[in-house]
Each structure stands twice: as C-alpha cells, then as structure tokens.
C-alpha positions in Angstrom: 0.0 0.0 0.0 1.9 3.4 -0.9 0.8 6.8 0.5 1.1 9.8 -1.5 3.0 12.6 0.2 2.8 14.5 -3.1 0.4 14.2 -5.6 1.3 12.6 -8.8 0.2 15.2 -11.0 2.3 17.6 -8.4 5.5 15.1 -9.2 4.8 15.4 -13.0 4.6 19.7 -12.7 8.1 19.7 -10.7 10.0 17.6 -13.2 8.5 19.1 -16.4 8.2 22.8 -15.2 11.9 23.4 -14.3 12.7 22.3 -17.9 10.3 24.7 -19.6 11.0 27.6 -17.4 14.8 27.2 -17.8 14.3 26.9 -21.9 12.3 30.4 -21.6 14.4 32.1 -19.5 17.1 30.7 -21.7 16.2 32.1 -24.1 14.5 35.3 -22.8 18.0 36.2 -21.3 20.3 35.7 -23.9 18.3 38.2 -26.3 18.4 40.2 -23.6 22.1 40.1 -22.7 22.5 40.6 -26.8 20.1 43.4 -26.8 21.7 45.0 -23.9 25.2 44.9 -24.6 24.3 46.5 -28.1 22.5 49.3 -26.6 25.0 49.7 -24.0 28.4 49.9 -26.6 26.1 52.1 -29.0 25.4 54.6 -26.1 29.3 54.3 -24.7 30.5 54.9 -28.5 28.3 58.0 -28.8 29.8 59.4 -25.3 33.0 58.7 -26.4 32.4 60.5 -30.3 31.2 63.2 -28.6 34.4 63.6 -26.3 36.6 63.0 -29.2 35.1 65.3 -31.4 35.2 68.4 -28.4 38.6 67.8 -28.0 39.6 67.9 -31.4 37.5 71.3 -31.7 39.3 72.7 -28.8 42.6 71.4 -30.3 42.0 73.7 -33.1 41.2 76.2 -31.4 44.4 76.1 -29.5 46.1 76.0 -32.4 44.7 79.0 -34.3 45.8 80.9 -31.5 49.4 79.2 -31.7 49.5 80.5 -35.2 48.0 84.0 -34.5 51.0 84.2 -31.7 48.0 84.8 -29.5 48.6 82.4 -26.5 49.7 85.4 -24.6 46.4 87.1 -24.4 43.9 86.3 -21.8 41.1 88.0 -24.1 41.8 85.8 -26.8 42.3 82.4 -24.5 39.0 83.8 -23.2 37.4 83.7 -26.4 38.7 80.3 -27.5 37.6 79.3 -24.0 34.2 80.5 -24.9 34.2 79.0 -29.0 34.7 75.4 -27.3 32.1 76.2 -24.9 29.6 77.1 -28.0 30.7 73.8 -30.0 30.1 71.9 -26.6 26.0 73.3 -26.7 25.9 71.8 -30.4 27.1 68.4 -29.5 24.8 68.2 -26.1 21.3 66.2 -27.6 19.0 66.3 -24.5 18.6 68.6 -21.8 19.9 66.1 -18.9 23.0 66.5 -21.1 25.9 68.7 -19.8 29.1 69.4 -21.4 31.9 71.5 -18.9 35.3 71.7 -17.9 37.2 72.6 -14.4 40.9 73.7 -13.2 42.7 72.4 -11.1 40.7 73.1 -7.9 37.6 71.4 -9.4 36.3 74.9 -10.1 34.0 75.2 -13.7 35.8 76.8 -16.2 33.7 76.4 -19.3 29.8 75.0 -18.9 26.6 74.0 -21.6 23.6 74.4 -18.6 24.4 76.0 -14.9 25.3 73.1 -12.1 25.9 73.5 -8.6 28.4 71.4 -7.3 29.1 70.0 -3.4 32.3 70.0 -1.9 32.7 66.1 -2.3 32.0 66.5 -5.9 34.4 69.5 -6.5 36.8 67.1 -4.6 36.5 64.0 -6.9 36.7 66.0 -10.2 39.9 67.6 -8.9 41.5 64.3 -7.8 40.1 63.0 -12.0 42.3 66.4 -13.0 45.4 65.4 -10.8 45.3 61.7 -12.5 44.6 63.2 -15.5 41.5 60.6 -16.1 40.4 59.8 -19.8 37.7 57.7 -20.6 34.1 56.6 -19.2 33.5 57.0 -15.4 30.6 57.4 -13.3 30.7 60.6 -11.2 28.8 62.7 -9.1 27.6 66.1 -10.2 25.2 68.5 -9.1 23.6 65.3 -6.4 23.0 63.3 -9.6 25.1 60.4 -10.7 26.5 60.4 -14.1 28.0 59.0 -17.1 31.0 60.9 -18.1 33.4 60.3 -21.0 36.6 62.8 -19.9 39.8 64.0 -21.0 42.7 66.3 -20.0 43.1 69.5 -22.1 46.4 70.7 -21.2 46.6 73.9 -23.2 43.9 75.5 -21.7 44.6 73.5 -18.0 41.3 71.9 -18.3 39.6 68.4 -17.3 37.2 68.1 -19.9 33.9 66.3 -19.1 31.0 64.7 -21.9 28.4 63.6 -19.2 24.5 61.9 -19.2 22.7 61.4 -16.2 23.0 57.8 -15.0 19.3 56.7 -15.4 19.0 58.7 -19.2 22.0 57.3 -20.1 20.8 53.4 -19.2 17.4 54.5 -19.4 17.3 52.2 -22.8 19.1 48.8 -21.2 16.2 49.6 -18.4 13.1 49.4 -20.7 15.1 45.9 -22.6 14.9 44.7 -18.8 11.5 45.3 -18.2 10.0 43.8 -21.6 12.0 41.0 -21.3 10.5 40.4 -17.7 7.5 40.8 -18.9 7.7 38.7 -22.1 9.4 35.7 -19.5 6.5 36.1 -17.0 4.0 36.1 -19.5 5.9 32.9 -21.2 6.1 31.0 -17.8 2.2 32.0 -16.9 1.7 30.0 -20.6 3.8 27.3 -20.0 2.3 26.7 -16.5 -1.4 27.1 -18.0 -0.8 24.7 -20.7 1.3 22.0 -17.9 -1.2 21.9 -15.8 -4.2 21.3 -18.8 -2.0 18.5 -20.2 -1.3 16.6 -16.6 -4.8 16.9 -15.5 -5.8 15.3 -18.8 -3.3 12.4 -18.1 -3.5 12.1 -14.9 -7.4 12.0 -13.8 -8.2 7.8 -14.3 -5.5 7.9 -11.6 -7.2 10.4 -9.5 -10.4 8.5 -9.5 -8.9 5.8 -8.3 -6.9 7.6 -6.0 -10.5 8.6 -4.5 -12.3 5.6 -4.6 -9.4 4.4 -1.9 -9.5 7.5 0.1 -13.3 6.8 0.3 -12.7 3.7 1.7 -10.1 4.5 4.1 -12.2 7.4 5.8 -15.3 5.1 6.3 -13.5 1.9 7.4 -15.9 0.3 5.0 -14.1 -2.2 3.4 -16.8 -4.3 1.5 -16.7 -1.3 -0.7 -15.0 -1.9 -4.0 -12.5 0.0 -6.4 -14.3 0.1 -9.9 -12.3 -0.9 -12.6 -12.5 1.1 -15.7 -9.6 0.7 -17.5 -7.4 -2.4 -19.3 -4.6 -0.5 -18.0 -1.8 -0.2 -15.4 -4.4 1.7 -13.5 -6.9 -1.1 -14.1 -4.6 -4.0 -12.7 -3.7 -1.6 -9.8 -7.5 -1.0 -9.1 -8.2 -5.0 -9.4 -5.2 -5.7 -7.1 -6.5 -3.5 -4.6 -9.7 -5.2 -4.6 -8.6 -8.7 -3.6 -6.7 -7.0 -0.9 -9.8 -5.6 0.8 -10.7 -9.0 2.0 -7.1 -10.4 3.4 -7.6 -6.5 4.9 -10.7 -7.4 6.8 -9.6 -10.3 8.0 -6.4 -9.0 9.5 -8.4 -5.7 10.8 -9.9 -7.2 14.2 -6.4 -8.7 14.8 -4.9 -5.3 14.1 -7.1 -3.2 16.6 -6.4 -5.7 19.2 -3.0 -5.3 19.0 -3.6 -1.5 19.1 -5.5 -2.1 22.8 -3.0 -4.5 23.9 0.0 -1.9 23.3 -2.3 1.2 24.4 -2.4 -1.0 27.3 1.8 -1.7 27.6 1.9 1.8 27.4 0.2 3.4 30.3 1.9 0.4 32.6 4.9 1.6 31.2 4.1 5.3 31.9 2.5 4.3 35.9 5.9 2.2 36.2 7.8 5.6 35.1 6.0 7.5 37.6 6.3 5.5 40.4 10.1 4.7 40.2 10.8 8.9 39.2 10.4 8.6 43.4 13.1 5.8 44.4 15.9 7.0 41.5 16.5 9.7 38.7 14.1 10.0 35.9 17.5 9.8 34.0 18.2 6.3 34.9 14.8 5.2 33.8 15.0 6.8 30.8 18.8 4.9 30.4 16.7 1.4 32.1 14.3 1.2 29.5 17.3 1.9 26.2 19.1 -1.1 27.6 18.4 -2.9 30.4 21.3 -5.7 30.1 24.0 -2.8 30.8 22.1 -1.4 34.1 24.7 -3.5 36.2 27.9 -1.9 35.1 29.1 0.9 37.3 31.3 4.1 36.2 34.4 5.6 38.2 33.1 9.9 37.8 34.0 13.1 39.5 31.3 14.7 41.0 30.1 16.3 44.8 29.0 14.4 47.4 26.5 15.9 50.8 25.1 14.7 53.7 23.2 16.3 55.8 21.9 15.5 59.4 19.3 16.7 61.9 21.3 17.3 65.5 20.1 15.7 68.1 17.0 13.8 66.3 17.1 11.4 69.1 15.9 14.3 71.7 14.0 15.6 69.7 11.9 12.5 68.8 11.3 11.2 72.1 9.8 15.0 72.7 7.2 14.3 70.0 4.3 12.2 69.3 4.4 9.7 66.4 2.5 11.8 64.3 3.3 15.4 64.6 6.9 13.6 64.2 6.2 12.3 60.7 4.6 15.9 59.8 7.7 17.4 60.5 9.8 15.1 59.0 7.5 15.4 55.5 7.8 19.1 55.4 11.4 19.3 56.5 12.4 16.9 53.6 10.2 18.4 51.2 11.4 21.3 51.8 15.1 20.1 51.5 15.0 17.6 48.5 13.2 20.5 46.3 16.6 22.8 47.3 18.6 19.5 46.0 16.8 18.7 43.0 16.7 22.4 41.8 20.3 22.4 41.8 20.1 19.5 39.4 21.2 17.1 42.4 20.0 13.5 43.1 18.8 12.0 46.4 20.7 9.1 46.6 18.7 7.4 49.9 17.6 8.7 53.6 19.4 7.4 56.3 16.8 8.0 59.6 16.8 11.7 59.7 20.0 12.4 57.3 20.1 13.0 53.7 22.7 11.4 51.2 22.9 13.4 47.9 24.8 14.0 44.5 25.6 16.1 42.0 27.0 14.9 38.4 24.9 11.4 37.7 23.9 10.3 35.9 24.2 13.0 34.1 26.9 15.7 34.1 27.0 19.7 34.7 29.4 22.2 34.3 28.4 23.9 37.8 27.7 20.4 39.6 30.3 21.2 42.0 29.2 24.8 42.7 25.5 23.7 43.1 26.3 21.4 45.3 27.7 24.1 47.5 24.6 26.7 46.8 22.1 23.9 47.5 23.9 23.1 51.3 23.5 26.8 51.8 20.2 27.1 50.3 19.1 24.5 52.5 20.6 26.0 55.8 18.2 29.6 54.4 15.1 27.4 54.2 16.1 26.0 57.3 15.0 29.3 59.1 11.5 29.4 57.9 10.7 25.5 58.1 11.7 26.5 62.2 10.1 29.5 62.0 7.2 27.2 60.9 8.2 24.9 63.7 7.7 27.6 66.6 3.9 28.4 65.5 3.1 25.0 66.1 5.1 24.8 69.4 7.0 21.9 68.3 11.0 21.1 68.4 13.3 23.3 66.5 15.2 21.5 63.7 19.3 22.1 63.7 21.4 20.5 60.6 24.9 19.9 59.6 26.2 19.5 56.0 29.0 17.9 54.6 30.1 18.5 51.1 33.0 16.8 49.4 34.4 16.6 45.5 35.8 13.8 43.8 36.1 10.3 42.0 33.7 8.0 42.7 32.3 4.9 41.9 28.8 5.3 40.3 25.9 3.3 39.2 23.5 0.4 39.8 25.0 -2.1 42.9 23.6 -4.9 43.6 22.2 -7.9 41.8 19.5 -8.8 39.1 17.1 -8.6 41.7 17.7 -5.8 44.0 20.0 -2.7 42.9 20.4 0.5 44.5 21.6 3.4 41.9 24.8 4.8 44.7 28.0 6.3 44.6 30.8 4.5 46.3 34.3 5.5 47.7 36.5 7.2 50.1 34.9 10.8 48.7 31.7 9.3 49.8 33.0 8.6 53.4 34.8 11.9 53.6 31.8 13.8 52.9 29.6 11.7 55.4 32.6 12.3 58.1 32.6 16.0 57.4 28.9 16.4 58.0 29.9 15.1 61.7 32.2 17.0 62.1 29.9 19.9 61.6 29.5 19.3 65.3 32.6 19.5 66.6 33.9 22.7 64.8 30.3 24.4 65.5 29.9 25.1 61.7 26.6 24.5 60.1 28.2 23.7 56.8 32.0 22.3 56.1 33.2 20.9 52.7 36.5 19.8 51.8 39.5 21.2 50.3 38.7 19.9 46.6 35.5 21.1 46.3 37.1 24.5 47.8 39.6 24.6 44.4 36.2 24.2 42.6 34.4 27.1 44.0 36.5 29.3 45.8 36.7 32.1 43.2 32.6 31.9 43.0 31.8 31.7 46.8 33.3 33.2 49.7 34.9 30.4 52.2 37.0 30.3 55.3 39.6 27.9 56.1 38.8 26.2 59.3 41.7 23.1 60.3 43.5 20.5 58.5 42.1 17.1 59.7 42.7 13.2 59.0 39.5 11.4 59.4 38.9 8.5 61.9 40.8 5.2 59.6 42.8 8.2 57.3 46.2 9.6 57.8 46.7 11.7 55.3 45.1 15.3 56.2 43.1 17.5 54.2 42.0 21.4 54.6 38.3 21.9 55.7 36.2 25.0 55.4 32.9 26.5 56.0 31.5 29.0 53.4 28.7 31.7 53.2 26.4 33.0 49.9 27.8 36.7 51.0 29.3 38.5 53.8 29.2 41.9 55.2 32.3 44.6 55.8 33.4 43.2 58.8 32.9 39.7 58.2 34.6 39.7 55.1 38.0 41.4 56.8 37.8 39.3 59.6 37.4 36.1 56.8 40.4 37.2 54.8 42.6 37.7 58.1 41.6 34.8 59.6 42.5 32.8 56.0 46.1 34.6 56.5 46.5 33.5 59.5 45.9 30.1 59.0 48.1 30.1 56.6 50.6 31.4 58.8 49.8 29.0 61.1 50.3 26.1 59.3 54.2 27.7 58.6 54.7 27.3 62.5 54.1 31.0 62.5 52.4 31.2 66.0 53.4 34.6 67.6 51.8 36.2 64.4 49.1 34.1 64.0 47.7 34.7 67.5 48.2 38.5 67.0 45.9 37.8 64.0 43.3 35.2 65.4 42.7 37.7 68.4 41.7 40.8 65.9 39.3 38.1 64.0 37.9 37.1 67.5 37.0 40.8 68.2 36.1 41.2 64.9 33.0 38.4 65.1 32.5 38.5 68.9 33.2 35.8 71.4 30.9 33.1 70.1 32.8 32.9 67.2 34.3 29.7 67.7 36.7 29.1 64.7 38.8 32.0 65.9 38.6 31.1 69.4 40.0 27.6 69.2 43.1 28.9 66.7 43.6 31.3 69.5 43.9 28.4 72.1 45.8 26.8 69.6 48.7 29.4 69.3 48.7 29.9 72.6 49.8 26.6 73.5 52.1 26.3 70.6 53.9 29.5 71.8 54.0 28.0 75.2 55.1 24.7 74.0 56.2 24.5 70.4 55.0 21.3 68.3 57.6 18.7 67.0 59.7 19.1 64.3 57.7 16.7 62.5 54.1 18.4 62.9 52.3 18.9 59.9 49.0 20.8 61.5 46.9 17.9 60.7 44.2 17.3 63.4 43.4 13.7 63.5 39.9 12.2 64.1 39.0 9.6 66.3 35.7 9.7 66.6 33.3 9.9 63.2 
C-alpha cells in the first residue's frame, strides 16, 4: 500500500516545469544580454564621439591661437575658452546632457547648462584632473550620478567632461529589462497554463482511483469496491487493490487488538515511570528502558557528594508524638529535597533523619560542584522558615549539619539482578559523610572539603577552618565553611583569619595569635573558629610542636 506525500500530477509539474521555465528564460536572457550589450556599446561609443570630437574642436582652437601668436592674451584664450564652450552646446542632444570643464581646484571653467556642485563632488573632479582621467566613469555632479566620458586639455589647464545622467544614459538597457520580464513572466504563466491542462488530462483515471481508496479509508468500510475502468496499469492496480480488501478485513480485528494491547503496555509503562521517578532519577529510567542488560555496570566519575543531618533527632523525637513527628519530617524533607533537586542534584537514599545526595549522575553539569555548594546553603536559608514554621506549632526546632566533598567516585547500579540500588561509592563518599559530623565538633553549620574548595572558591566566599585526618585516614586535608555573602566586617575578619591560617600552618604562632585575636574581636566571642586557633597558638607559643608536625588534626571519633 503506498501513501502519496505529493500528488502525482504535483510530481509530474516539478519535473516538467523546471525544464520549460529554464528553456524560456534561456532564451529570454540571452536576447536580452545581446540586446543589452548593443545598446549599451552604441550609447558608450556615442559618449565617447562626442568627447573626441570636443577635444579635437578645442585642439583647433588652441592652435589657431598658436598661429596667430595669441597664447599670450587672456582676451583671446578667453574667447577660444568661450568658441569650445559654443561647439560643446551643439554636440549636447537632451537637456539632462551637460558638457563642462574645471581647473585644477575642481572649479568650472567652461559650462553647456548651470550646475551647482558639493564640496565632495568638487573634490573627486579635482583628484580625475590630478590623475589626468580619460575615458568613461561614473561621477557625481550636481547630487545626480553620471556618465561621463573625460579627458585632459592641457593647453587651456582643463579636465574636460561629456556627461549623461546615470538613469537617461541606461534608461534604454532599463526598458530591454522590463519587456523581457514581462515577455518571460508572461511565457512561464503560458507554459504553467498549458502543464497543468496536459497533466490533469493524463493524470485523472488515476485520480479517481486515487478517491475511490481515500473513500474507503475514511469510512473503514471495506466491503466497498475499487471500480475498474480501464485495461490498464491503472486497471490491474485497481483489481489488485480489490482482492486486498478481503485479506484487509480479516487482519483488521487482529490489528485493533494489538492497538488495545500496546495502548495498554503503554500506560503500565508510563505508571511504572512514575512511580520509580520517586526511588531513583528520571534519567536512569530513561537509560533502564534503552538497555536494560547494561544497568549493572558501574562508572568511576568526578562529582560532589553531601550529607546532611538533623542534630540531636534522638531528643527531639522522644519530645514528640508519632504523628506530629512524621509531619515534621515530611515538610522538612520536602522542603530540602526541592533545594537539592533544583540544583540539578540526586537523592541518593535517607538514612533516619539524614540525607545522602549527589551532583554529576547520571548525568553531568558544568556547575555540579558549585551547586552542590549553593544547595547546602540554600538549605541552611530554608532551614529558618521551616523553624520559624516549627515555633507556630510549638513543636522542636530542627538544627542541621552538612557535609560536602568533590571527587572520583564509583557510580551506578550495585547490587544484583534482583535488588539494585543506583549509589555512589568510595572514600569521597566517606569523607563527605565524616565532614557532616564533624559539623559538630567545629560548630559550623556547613563544612566541605578542600577539593570542592579549588572548585568554588573564586565563586563563593569560604573560610579555612583546620586540616584534619578522618577516623581510619592519615593523610590530612583542609576543611572550610563557606557563606552566599558577607558583610564589611565579616569579610575582613574572613580574609585575616585565612592569613593567619596560613601562617599557622608555617609554625608561624606569635603572628598568627596576633591575628586570630583581631578576627575574635572582629565576630565577637561566640565565634568559635577563631577562638580555638587562639587556644591553639597559645599553647604552641608556650610549647612549640615537633619538628615533624604537619597541622593535621586527626579524628578519632566519626
């Protein structure tokens, strides 16, 4: 069965019409092109007499003077001057027509008809004297363009100038144009006129066939017939189509019950979709359903880990009925997974009252690292109105701690054929999760780790807060906390206290404490970063460290 995206008799106008057209304008053009070039050398030739034959008038005017011994007086030049100006007025043949000639300045010396002249044009004539121009140009005179033929006089120190407006002087080559457009338009209205007569005439058997199928089609009738009416291709097409109808009908019923049956696959498929978009990414489904066989391989990416934790959910807990417990919770991590997800971050599970999350899978970001960061902030901000929330109702306050960390991990389905949890595994993973804890300890709402700092630093402001080695980990690395924006005095008591530190960490504790103090009165007493390095270089003063210290803090306790 073929469908007809373009009619036939369309098909049979595109592949005949092109050739007809292009014969016309074929031929159209190259009269015109003939016609044309004629008219325009007959027109250049007649410039060009003219100029020749004012030059050799004023060359014998010139001369009579020569032989009079007359050069000398300005009376007589004056005359001559005026003789070649006469002889120009007999050669000029329409009034757009101007004969004249300039100095050296551009300044009008002899002249058939008055024209005023702009500085710009006095300009180009002069710079056609100084290059001594002979020939056809196109110029600029009076705000008219023109057609000049030139020469240089030198006797009388003239630029001579033969010159037709522009549009006179192609006025000709402009009436060939428009006949022959109209003469091609009127030949391609013809040809189209007669194409289309001639098609329709060969074309309609096919037509009514064409409709008798249509008919068919649109009334799902298909004890209807195809008449044939001609011992033709047509007619076999029209007979074959007939003995089709009934293998048709018999396959129809099986046909629409295949339709219900896939209607049916469908909408499981799209329930299935929408329950699952709640346990893992819509991307992984998406990724599930192109090809299920490679959902168990896993993936070594870089991309940003958090957790985050409610303090003291234990207490809290206890202090609250079942119910109004769960209400919390709901609104707490409604609020919390809509911060994650709208930094294009994926829950990865809840563990109790704490939130595992990442940013870079399945799919990758550019800014996965600095979302992760705005999202742990974001979700300290929303923090304040889910309590303020909290306190209308009279229940429990909620306090949090984030951790944030950037690095490789090992991504992807783990598990077996049948149970797999899409995760991300790794010591980045553990970090991260050790960090959040230690949100506690250093009295920081939000810490992240030195390679997420590299990431972000230039984007968000941050403060260095200790160099610690994890509970299991030797090796240290550089923690910080980080705000959206800081005010005057924050910000200079943030840039000193990153000096310092840095100080610090060079054994540098005399200075250091100098500097840890000013950032202490800076942020107050309960500032407690500055108040432990200030303990810190105390004792070190006192009671300086090893030769071997390093500055690393090490953990014991997750």
């Amino acid at each position: 069965m073929y469908t007809w995206y373009v009619s036939i008799r369309i098909k049979l106008i595109l592949v005949v019409l092109p050739i007809i057209i292009i014969a016309v304008v074929l031929a159209g053009m190259s009269s015109y092109f003939i016609a044309s070039g004629a008219v325009n050398r007959v027109t250049t030739e007649l410039l060009s007499f003219k100029s020749l034959e004012l030059e050799k008038y004023a060359e014998s005017q010139w001369n009579l003077l020569v032989e009079s011994g007359m050069t000398d007086r300005p009376d007589m030049v004056e005359a001559a001057s005026r003789g070649v100006e006469s002889f120009g007025r007999t050669i000029v043949t329409s009034e757009t027509e101007v004969v004249f000639a300039t100095d050296a300045s551009g300044a009008l010396t002899i002249r058939t008809t008055a024209i005023e002249m702009g500085e710009s044009e006095r300009a180009r004539i002069a710079e056609s004297y100084k290059k001594g121009e002979r020939g056809i140009i196109e110029i600029p005179i009076g705000g008219t363009m023109r057609v000049a033929a030139t020469f240089p006089f030198g006797p009388f120190g003239w630029q001579v100038f033969v010159a037709e407006q522009k549009s006179v002087f192609f006025s000709d080559i402009e009436q060939i144009t428009r006949q022959t457009t109209y003469i091609l338009g009127a030949s391609a209205v013809a040809a189209v006129i007669m194409l289309l007569f001639l098609v329709n005439l060969l074309t309609r058997p096919l037509m009514n066939v064409v409709g008798a199928m249509k008919k068919i089609i649109e009334s799902n009738d298909l004890s209807e017939k195809v008449d044939v009416e001609y011992k033709d291709e047509i007619g076999k097409l029209s007979h074959t189509f007939n003995l089709m109808l009934g293998e048709l009908d018999k396959a129809y019923k099986q046909i629409k019950r295949y339709a219900f049956d896939a209607v049916l696959a469908q909408k499981k498929e799209t329930r299935i979709r929408n329950i699952f978009q709640k346990y893992v990414p819509r991307e992984l489904i998406e990724q599930f359903f192109k090809n299920p066989e490679g959902m168990l391989v896993g993936e070594n990416r870089d991309l940003a880990v958090l957790f985050s934790d409610i303090r003291g959910f234990t207490t809290i807990s206890e202090s609250m009925r079942p119910d109004d417990l769960v209400n919390s919770l709901n609104r707490y991590f409604t609020s919390m997974v809509d911060i994650i997800m709208a930094k294009n971050g994926i829950i990865d599970k809840y563990i109790g009252d704490a939130i595992m999350a990442f940013f870079g899978a399945p799919v990758r970001h550019d800014d996965d690292a600095l979302n992760s960061l705005l999202a742990g902030l974001d979700m300290i901000t929303a923090l304040d109105d889910f309590n303020a929330t909290q306190e209308k109702l009279g229940k429990p306050l909620f306090h949090i701690g984030v951790g944030i960390n950037f690095g490789t991990v090992t991504v992807g389905n783990i598990g077996c054929e049948k149970k797999m949890d899409y995760t991300v595994i790794g010591d980045t993973v553990n970090l991260a999760s050790r960090l959040e804890g230690q949100t506690k300890e250093y009295h920081q709402k939000l810490i992240l780790a030195e390679n997420l700092h590299e990431l972000v630093k230039n984007e968000i402001p941050c403060r260095l807060i200790d160099s610690i080695a994890v509970k299991g980990k030797t090796k240290g690395v550089r923690i910080y906390t980080s705000k959206r924006s800081l005010g005057d005095r924050e910000s200079e008591a943030w840039t000193l206290h990153n000096t310092a530190m840095d100080g610090y960490f060079k054994r540098d504790f005399t200075s250091g404490l100098a500097k840890f103090e000013r950032v202490s009165s800076l942020l107050g007493p309960d500032d407690y970063a500055s108040a432990m390095m200030v303990e810190r270089c105390r004792a070190f003063v006192a009671n300086p460290p090893p030769a071997d210290w390093d500055g690393v803090e090490v953990k014991h306790e997750k």
